[in-house]
TORZA-217595 format. One line per 5 residues: their letters; for each residue x negated, y negated, z of N, C-alpha, C. Coordinates in steps of 0.05 Angstrom, whole numbers, plus 5000, padded with zeros to 4 digits. Each point is the difference from the previous one (the first is absolute). Example, Ala and Ser with C-alpha at 12.3 -4.5 7.8 and 13.67 -1.06 7.14 Angstrom:
2
as = 4736:5114:5156:5018:4976:5000:4982:4976:5000; 5007:4979:4986:4984:4976:5001:5015:4978:5014
This chain:
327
xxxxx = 4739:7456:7483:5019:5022:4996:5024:4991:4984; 5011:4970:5006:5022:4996:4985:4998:4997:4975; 4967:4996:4995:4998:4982:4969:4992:5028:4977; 4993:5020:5024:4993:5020:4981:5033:5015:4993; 5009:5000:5016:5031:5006:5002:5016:4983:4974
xxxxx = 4991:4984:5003:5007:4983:4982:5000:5004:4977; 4969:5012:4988:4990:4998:4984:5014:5034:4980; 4999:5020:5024:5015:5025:4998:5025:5002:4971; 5017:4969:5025:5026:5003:4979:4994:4986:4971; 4992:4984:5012:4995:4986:4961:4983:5022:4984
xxxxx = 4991:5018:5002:4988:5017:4986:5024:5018:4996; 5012:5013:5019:5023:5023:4991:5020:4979:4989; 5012:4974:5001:5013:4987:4976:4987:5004:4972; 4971:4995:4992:4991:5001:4990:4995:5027:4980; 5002:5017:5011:5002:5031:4991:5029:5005:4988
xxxxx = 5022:4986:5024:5029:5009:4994:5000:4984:4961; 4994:4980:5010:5009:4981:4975:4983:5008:4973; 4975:5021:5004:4986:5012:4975:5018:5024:4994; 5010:5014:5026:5023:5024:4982:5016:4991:4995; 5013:4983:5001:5024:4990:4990:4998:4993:4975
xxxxx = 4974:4986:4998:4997:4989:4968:4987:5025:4980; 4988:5021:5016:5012:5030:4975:5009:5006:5001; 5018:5004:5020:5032:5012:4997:5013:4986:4977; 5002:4965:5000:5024:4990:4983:4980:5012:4972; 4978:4999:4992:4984:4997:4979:5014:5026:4992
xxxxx = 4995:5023:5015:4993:5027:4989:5033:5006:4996; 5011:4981:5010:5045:5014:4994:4997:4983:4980; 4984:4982:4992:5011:4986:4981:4988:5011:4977; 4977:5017:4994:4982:5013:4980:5026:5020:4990; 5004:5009:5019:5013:5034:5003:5031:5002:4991
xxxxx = 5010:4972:5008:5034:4997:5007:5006:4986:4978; 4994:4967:5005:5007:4978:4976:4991:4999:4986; 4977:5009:4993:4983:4996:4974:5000:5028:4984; 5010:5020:5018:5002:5033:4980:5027:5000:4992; 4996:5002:4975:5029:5010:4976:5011:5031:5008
xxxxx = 4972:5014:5007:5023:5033:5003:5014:4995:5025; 4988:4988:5020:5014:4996:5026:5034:4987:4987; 4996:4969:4991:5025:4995:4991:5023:5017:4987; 4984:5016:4987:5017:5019:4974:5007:5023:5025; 4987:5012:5014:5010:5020:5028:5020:4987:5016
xxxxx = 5005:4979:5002:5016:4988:5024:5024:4994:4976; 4999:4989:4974:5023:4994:4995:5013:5022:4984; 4987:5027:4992:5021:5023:5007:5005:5014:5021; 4987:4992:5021:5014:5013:5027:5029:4986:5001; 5003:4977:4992:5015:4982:5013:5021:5006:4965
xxxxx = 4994:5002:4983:5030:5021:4983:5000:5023:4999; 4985:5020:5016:5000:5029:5002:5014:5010:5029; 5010:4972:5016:5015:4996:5026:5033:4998:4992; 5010:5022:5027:5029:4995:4991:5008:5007:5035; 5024:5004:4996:5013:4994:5030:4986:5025:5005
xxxxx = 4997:5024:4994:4995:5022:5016:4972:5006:5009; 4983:4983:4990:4967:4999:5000:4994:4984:5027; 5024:4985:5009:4982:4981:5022:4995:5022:5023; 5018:5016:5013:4983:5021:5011:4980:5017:4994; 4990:5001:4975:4972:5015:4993:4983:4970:5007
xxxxx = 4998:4982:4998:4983:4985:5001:5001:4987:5030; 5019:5005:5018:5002:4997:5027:4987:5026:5012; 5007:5017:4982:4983:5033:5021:4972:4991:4998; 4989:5000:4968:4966:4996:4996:4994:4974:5020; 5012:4977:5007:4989:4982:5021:4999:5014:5024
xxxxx = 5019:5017:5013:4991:5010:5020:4983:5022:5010; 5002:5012:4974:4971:5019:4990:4972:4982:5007; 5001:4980:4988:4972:4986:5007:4997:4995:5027; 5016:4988:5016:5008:4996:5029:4989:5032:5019; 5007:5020:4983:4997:5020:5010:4971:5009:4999
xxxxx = 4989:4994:4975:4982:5007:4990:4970:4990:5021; 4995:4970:4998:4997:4976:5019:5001:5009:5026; 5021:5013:5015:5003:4997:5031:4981:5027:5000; 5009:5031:4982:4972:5020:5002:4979:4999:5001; 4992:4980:4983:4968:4993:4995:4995:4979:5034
xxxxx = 5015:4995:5008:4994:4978:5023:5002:5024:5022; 5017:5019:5008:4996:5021:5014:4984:5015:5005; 4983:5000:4967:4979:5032:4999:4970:4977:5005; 5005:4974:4998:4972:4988:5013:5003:4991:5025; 5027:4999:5014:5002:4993:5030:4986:5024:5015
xxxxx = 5009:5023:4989:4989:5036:5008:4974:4997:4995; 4990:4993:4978:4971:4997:4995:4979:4996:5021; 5007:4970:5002:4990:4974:5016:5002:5003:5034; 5022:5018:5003:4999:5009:5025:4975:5010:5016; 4984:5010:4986:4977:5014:5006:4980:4979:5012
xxxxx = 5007:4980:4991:4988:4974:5000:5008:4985:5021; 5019:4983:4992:5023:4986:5018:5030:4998:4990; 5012:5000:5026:5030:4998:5002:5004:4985:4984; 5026:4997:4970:5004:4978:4990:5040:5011:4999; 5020:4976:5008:5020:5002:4996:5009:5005:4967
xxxxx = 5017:5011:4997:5015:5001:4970:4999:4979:4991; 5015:4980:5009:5009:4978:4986:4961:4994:4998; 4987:4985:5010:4976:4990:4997:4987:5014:4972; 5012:5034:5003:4979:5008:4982:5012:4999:4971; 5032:4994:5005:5008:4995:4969:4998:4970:4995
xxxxx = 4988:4978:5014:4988:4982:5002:4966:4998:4976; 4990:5019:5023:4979:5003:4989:4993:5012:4967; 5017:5024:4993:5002:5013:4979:5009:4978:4970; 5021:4987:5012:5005:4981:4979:4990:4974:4989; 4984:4992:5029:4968:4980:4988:4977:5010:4998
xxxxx = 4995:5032:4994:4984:5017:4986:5013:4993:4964; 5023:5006:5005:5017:4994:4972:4985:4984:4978; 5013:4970:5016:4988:4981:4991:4973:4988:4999; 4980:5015:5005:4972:4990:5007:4989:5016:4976; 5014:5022:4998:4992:5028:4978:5002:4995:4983
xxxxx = 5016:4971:4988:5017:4999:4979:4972:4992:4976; 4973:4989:5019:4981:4988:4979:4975:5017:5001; 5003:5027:5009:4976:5003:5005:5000:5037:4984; 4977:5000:4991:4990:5033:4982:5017:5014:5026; 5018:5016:4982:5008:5028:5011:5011:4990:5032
xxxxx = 5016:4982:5006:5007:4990:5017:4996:4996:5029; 4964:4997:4999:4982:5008:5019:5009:4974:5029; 5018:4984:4982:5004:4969:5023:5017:5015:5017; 5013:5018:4989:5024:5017:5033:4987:5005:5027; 4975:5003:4991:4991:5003:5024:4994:4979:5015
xxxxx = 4986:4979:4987:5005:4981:5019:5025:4988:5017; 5017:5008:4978:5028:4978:5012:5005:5029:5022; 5002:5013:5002:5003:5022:5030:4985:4990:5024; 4982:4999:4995:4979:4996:5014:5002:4976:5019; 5014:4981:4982:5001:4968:5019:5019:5005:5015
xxxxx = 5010:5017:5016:5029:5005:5019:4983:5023:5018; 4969:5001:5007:4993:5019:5011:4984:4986:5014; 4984:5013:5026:4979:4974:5021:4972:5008:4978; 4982:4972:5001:4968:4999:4978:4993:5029:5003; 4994:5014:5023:4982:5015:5017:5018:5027:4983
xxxxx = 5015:4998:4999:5014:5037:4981:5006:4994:4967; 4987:4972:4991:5007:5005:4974:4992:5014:4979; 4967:5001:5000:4987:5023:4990:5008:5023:5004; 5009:5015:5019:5004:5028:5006:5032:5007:4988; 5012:4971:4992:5023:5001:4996:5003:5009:4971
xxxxx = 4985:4985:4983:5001:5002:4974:4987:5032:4983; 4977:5007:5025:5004:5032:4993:5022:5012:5003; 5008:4998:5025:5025:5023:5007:5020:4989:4975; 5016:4978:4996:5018:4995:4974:4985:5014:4978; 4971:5006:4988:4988:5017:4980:5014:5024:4995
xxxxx = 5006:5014:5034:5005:5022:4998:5030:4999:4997; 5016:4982:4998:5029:5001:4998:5007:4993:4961; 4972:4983:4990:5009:4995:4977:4986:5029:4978; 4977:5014:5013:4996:5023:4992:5022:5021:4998; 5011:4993:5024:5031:5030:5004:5007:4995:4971
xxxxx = 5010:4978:4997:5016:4987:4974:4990:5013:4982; 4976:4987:4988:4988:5015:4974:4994:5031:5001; 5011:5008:5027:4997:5036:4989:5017:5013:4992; 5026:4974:5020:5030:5012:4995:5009:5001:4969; 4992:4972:4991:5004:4998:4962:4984:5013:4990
xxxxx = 4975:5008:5006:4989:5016:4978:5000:5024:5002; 5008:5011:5025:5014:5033:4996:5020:4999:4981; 5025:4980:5005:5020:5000:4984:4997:5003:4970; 4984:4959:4999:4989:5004:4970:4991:5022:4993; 4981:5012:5002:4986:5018:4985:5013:5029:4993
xxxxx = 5025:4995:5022:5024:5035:4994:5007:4988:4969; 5012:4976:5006:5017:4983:4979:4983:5005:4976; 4979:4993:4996:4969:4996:4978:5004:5029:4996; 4993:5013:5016:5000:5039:4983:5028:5005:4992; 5023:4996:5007:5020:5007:4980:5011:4982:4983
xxxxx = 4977:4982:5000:5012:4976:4971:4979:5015:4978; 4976:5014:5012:4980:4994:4988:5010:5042:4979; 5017:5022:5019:5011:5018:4991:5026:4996:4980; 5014:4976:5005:5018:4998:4985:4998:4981:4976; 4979:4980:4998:5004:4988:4967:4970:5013:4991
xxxxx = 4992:4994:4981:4982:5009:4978:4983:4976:4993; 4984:4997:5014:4976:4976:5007:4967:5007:4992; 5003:5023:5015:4971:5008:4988:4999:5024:5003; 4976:5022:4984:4999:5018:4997:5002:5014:5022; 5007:5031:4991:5003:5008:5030:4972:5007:5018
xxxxx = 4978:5007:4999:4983:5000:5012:4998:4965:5017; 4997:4983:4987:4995:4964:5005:5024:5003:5019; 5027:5009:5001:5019:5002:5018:4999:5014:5033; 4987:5020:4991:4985:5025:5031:4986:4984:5008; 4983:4986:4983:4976:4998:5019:5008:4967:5007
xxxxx = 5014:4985:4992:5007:4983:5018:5016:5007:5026; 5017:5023:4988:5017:5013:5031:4981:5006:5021; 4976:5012:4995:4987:5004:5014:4991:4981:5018; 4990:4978:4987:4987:4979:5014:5021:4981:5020; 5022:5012:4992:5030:4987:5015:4992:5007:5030
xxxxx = 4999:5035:4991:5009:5014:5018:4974:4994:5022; 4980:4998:4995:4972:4996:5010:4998:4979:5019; 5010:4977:4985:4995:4963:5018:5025:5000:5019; 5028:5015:4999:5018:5002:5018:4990:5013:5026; 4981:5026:4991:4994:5015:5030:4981:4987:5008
xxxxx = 4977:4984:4984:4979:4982:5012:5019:4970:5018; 5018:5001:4991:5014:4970:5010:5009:5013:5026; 5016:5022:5004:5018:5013:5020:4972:5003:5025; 4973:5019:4987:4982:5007:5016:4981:4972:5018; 5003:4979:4982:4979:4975:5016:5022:4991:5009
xxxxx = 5028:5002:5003:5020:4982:5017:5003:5016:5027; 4995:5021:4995:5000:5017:5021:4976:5008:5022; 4980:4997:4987:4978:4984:5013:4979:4982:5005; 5020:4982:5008:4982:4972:5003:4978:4993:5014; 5001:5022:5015:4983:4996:5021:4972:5004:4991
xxxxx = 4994:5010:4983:4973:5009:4979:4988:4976:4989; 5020:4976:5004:4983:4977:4982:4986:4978:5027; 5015:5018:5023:4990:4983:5032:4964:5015:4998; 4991:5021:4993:4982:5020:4997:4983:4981:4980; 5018:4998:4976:4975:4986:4975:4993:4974:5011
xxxxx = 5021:5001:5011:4995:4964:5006:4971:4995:5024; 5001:5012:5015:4978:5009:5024:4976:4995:4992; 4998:5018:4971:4966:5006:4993:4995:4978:4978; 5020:4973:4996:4992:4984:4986:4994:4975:5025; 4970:4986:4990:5001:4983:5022:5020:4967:4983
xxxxx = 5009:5014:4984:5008:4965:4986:5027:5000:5012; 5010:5016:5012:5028:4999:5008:5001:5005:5027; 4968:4998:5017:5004:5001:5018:5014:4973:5025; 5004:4976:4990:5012:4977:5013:5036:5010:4993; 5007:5009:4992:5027:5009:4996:5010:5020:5000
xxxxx = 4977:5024:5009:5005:5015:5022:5030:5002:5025; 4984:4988:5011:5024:4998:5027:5025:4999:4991; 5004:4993:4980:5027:4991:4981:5020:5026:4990; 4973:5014:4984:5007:5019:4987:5011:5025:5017; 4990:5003:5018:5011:5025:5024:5029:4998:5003
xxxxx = 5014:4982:4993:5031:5011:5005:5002:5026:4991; 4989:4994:4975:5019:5022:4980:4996:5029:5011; 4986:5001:5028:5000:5025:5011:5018:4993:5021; 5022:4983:4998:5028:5001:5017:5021:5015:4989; 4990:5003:4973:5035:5010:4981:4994:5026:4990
xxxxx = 5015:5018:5024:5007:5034:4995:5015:5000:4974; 4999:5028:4994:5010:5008:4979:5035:5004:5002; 5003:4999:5026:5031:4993:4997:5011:4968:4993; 4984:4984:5013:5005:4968:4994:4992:4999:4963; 4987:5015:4994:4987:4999:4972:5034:5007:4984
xxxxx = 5006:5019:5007:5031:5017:4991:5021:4980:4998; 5001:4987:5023:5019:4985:5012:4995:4966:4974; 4979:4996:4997:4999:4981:4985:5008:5002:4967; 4989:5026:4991:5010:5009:4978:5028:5012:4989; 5005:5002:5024:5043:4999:4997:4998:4975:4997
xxxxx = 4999:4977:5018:5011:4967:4986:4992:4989:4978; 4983:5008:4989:4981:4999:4978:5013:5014:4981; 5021:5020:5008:5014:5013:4977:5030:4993:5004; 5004:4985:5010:5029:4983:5009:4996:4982:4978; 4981:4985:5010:4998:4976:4984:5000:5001:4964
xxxxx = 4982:5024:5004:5004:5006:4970:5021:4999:4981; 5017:5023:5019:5029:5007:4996:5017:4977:4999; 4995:4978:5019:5018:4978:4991:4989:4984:4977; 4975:5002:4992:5000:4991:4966:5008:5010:4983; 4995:5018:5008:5015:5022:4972:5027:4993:4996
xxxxx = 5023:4999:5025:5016:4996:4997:5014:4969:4988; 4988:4981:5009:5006:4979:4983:4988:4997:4978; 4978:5014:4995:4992:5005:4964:5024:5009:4986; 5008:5019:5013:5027:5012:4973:5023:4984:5008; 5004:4994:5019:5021:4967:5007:5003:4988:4979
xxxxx = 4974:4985:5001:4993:4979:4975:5003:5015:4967; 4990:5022:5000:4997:5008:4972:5033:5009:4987; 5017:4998:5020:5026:5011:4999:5010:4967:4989; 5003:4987:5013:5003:4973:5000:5000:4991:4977; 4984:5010:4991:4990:4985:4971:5000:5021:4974
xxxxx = 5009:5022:5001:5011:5017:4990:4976:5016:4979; 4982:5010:5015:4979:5016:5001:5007:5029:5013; 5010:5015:4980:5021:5023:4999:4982:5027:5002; 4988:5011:5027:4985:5022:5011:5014:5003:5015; 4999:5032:4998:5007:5025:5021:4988:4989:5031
xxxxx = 5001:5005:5022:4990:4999:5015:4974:5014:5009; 4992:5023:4983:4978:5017:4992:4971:4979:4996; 5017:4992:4968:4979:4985:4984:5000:4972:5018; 5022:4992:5006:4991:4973:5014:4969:5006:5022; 5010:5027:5020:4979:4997:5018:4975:5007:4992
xxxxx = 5002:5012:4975:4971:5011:4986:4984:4971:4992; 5016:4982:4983:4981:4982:4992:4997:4977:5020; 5021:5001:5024:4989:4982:5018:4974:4999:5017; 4998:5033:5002:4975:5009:5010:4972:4998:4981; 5010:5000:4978:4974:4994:4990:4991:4975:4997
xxxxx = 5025:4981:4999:4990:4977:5006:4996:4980:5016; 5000:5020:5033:4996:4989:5015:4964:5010:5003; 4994:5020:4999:4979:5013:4987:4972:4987:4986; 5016:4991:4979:4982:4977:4978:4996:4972:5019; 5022:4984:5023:4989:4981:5008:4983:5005:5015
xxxxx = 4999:5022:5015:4981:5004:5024:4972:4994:4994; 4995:5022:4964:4984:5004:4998:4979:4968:4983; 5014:4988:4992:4998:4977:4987:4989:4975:5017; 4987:4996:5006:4992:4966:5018:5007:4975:4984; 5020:4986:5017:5006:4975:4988:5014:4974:5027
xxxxx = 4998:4981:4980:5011:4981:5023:5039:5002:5005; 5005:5000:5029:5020:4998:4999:5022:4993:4996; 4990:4973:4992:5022:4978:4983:4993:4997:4969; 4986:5025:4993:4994:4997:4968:5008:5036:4997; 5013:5009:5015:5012:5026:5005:5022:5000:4974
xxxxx = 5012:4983:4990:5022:5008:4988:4994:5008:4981; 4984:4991:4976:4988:5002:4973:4998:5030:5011; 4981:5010:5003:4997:5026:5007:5024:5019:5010; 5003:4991:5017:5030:5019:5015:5022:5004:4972; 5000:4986:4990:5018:4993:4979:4994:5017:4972
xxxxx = 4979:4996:4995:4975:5022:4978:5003:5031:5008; 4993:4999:5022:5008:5036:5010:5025:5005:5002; 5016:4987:5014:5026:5014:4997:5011:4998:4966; 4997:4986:4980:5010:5004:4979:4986:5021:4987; 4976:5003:5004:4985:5024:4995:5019:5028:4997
xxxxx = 4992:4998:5030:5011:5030:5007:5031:4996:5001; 5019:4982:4999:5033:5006:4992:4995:5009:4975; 4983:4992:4984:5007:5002:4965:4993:5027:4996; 5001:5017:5011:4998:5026:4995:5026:5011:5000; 5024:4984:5023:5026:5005:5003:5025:4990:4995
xxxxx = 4988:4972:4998:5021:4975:4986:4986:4985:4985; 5015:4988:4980:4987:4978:4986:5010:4970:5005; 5008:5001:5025:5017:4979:5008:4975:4980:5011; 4978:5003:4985:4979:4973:5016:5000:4974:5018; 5027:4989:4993:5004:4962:5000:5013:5015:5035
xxxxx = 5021:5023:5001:5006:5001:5024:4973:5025:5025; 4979:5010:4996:4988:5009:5002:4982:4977:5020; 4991:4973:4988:4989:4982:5001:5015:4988:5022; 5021:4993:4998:5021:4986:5016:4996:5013:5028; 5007:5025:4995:4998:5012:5028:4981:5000:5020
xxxxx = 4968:5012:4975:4981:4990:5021:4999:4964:5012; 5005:4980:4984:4994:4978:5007:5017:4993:5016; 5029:5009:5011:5021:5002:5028:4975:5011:5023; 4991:5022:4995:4999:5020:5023:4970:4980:5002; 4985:4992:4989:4977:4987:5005:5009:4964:5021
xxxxx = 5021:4997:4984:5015:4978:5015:5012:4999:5028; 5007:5025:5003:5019:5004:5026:4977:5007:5023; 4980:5019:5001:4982:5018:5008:4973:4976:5003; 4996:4988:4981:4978:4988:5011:5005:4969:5002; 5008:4983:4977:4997:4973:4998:5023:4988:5030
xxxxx = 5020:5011:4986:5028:4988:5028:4987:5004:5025; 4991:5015:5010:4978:5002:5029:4968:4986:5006; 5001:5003:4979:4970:4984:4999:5008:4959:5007; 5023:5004:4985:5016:4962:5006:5009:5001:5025; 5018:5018:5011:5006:4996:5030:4980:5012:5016
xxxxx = 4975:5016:4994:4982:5008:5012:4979:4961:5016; 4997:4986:4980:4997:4969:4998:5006:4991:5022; 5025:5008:5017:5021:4976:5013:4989:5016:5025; 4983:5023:5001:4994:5008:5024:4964:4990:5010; 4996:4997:4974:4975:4979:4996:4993:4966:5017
xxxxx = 5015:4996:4993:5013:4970:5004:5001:4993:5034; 5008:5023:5012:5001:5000:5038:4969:5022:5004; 4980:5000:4983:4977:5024:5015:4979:4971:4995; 4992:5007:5020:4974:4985:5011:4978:5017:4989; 4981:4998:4985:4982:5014:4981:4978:5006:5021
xxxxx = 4994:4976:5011:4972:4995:5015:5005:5013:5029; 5025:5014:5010:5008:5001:5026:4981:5026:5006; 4991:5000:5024:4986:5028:5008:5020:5026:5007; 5016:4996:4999:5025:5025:5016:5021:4993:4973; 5011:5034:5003:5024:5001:4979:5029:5001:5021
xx = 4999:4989:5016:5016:4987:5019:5020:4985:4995; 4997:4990:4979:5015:4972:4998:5034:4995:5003
């Protein structure tokens, strides 16, 4: 018992010390080795004056804010499951962070949740979180897609027929997104009459725990959270003197929050892209590109990388191999 015990920890050292060495790799691809990153940080730092350090003290606690919702609306989640304290679960959420940081469409969050839960509920766990990261993508792409039909009524892109009938298709995949979030319980049904999913079965039956009021209830935090990106989006774009109405700010934030959803990429190779769309769609309103860029590469900085590093230090005390999220 002791030697297998034994054997436990040198394996979770062994794991700790492989994320660590993509973590330093992937800040160092992203951070020291990227020129736009440099060129973003050193006009933040002359686009700073005495009156900015409270905009950039509010957007830190925006993220704080941001962070503790998303750790709330999966403590509510997970409940269904098992009891998990706050603190544990913004524990858990932020070595989702960092686990996510290497993996397609930041599928490692789930694991890192998961290691703060007992073996025996982790599968059933990572469905029910499905249904909290689904709320999300219905919450942005209702938005996006309001945002997409009056970007798509107000500039002159494509003909007007090619314009309807993309409205249409807007209007179509929003009520299809609204209608399968609303009933989940229909895929407990498909799932039944397939025998290939019958060992993960037993698993799948939560999702006939979450009424359509818990469904409601998730998609307000899901639109909190939103709202606090939005809000340090035009933080930052102010910052750097990317000069929109508050109209157009929320129009093109929505669409490009929109475009990432819809886009699959790695999380720590997020910027190139994040960076590409938002200059995109600002340049319809500013031609201020260099600060456009800047902003996304703050809000990509603050929101994901800075948590994903102290997400690490919660790494460092989890026992990987432990049977119980106890610890």
């Amino acid at each position: 018992m002791k030697l297998f015990k034994g054997k436990n920890q040198v394996y979770s050292i062994l794991i700790k010390v492989a994320i660590l060495g993509l973590l330093i790799f992937a800040l160092y691809k992203q951070l020291i080795g990227n020129s736009d990153v440099k060129s973003a940080l050193q006009l933040m730092l002359e686009s700073i004056n005495s009156n900015d350090f409270l905009l950039l003290f509010s957007v830190t606690i925006l993220m704080l804010l941001n962070w503790g919702v998303e750790s709330y609306k999966w403590k509510n989640i997970i409940s269904k499951i098992y009891n998990i304290p706050f603190i544990q679960a913004f524990k858990a959420v932020w070595t989702g962070v960092t686990l996510g940081l290497f993996t397609p469409n930041r599928i490692g969050e789930y694991g890192g949740r998961i290691l703060y839960l007992p073996m025996r509920h982790r599968i059933s766990s990572i469905i029910a979180t499905l249904i909290g990261s689904f709320g999300q993508i219905v919450v942005t792409s209702t938005i996006g897609i309001i945002t997409l039909i009056i970007f798509l009524l107000t500039q002159t892109i494509f003909d007007t027929y090619i314009t309807w009938m993309l409205i249409g298709i807007c209007i179509v995949l929003d009520i299809v997104f609204f209608a399968a979030y609303f009933n989940l319980h229909i895929f407990i049904e498909v799932f039944k009459r397939k025998k290939f999913f019958s060992r993960i079965l037993p698993y799948i039956t939560i999702i006939g725990s979450y009424h359509n009021q818990d469904l409601w209830r998730y998609l307000g935090l899901s639109a909190i959270r939103y709202s606090v990106f939005t809000a340090q989006y035009l933080a930052f774009l102010k910052l750097f003197g990317v000069h929109l109405n508050v109209g157009e700010g929320v129009l093109v934030i929505g669409l490009i929050f929109l475009a990432q959803t819809i886009i699959p990429s790695f999380a720590i190779a997020e910027l190139f892209t994040r960076g590409n769309i938002a200059v995109y769609f600002c340049g319809f309103y500013s031609e201020n590109t260099v600060g456009v860029f800047a902003a996304s590469t703050c809000l990509w900085l603050l929101n994901l990388i800075i948590p994903a590093i102290l997400g690490y230090t919660f790494i460092i005390k989890k026992n990987f191999l432990k049977q119980t999220g106890n610890e």
